[in-house]
C-alpha positions in Angstrom: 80.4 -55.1 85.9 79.4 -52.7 83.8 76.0 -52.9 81.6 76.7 -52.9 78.2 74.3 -50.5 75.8 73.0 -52.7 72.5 72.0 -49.8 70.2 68.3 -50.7 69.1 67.9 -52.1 65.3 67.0 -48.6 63.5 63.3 -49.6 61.6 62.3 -47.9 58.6 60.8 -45.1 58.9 58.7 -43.1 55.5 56.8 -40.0 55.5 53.1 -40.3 55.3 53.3 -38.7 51.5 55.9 -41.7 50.5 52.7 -43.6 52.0 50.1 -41.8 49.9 52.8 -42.2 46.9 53.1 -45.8 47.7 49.2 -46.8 48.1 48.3 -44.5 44.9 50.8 -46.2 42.4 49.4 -49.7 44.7 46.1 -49.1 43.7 46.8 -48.0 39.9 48.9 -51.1 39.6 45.6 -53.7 41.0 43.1 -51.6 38.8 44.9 -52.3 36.0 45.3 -56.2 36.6 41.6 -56.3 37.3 40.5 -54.8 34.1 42.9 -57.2 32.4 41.2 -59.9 34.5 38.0 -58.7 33.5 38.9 -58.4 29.5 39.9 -62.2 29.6 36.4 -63.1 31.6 35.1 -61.4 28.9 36.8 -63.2 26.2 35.8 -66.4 27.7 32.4 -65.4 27.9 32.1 -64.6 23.6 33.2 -67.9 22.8 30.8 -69.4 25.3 28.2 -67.7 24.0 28.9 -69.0 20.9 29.8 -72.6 21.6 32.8 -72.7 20.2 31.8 -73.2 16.7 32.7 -70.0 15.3 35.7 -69.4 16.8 38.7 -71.3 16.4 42.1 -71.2 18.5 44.6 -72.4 15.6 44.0 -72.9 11.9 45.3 -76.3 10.0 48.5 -77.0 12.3 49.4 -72.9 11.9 50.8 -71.6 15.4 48.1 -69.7 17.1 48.6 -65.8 17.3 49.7 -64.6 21.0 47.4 -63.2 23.0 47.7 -59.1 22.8 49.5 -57.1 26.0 50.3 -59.2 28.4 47.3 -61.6 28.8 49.6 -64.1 27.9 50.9 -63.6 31.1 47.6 -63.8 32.9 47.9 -67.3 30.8 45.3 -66.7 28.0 46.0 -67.9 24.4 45.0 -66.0 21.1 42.4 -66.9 19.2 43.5 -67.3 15.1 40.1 -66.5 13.3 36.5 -65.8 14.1 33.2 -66.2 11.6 31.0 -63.3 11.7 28.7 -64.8 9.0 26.1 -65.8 11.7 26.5 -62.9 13.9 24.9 -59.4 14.2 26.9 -56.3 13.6 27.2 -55.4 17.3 28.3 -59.3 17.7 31.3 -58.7 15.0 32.2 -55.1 16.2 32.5 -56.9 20.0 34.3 -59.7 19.2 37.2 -57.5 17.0 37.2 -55.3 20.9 37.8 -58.6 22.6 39.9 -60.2 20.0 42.4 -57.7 18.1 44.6 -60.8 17.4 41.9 -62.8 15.8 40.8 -62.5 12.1 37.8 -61.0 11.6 36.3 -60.1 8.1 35.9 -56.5 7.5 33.1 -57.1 4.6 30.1 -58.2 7.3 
């Protein structure tokens, strides 16, 4: 009886640039998601620091703002306003970096 020949499964095959390619965009991609991580630790951290009582999520039943970019994803919520009347002026000019959504008087 003769043996029949079963024709090995082909495997992918890539060049080692397609890997370079691959691995570069790999890394770009998890950067990104870690400074988003980090923005969102730093979020939490401001309204820690400030025990909650000059920030506030929603505003008289109002729907609260989204998020900006895709934190909302990441699932954090937006933040509708924040009194600067208590802070410093490198307190309000880091809290409208962390919260572009929020709002901030311009007049402190």
């Amino acid at each position: 009886m003769p043996t029949l020949y079963l024709p090995r499964p082909r495997s992918i095959s890539f060049s080692l640039r397609t890997l370079f390619a691959l691995l570069t965009l790999l890394g770009i991609g998890m950067g990104w998601l870690a400074w988003q991580v980090e923005w969102i630790r730093a979020r939490h951290e401001f309204v820690r620091s400030h025990d909650g009582d000059q920030v506030y999520p929603n505003m008289f039943g109002q729907a609260t703002p989204p998020a900006p970019g895709v934190l909302p994803l990441l699932g954090e919520q937006g933040i509708w306003s924040i009194d600067v009347s208590r802070m410093s002026q490198d307190e309000t000019a880091q809290a409208r970096r962390l919260f572009p959504e929020a709002r901030i008087p311009w007049d402190q």
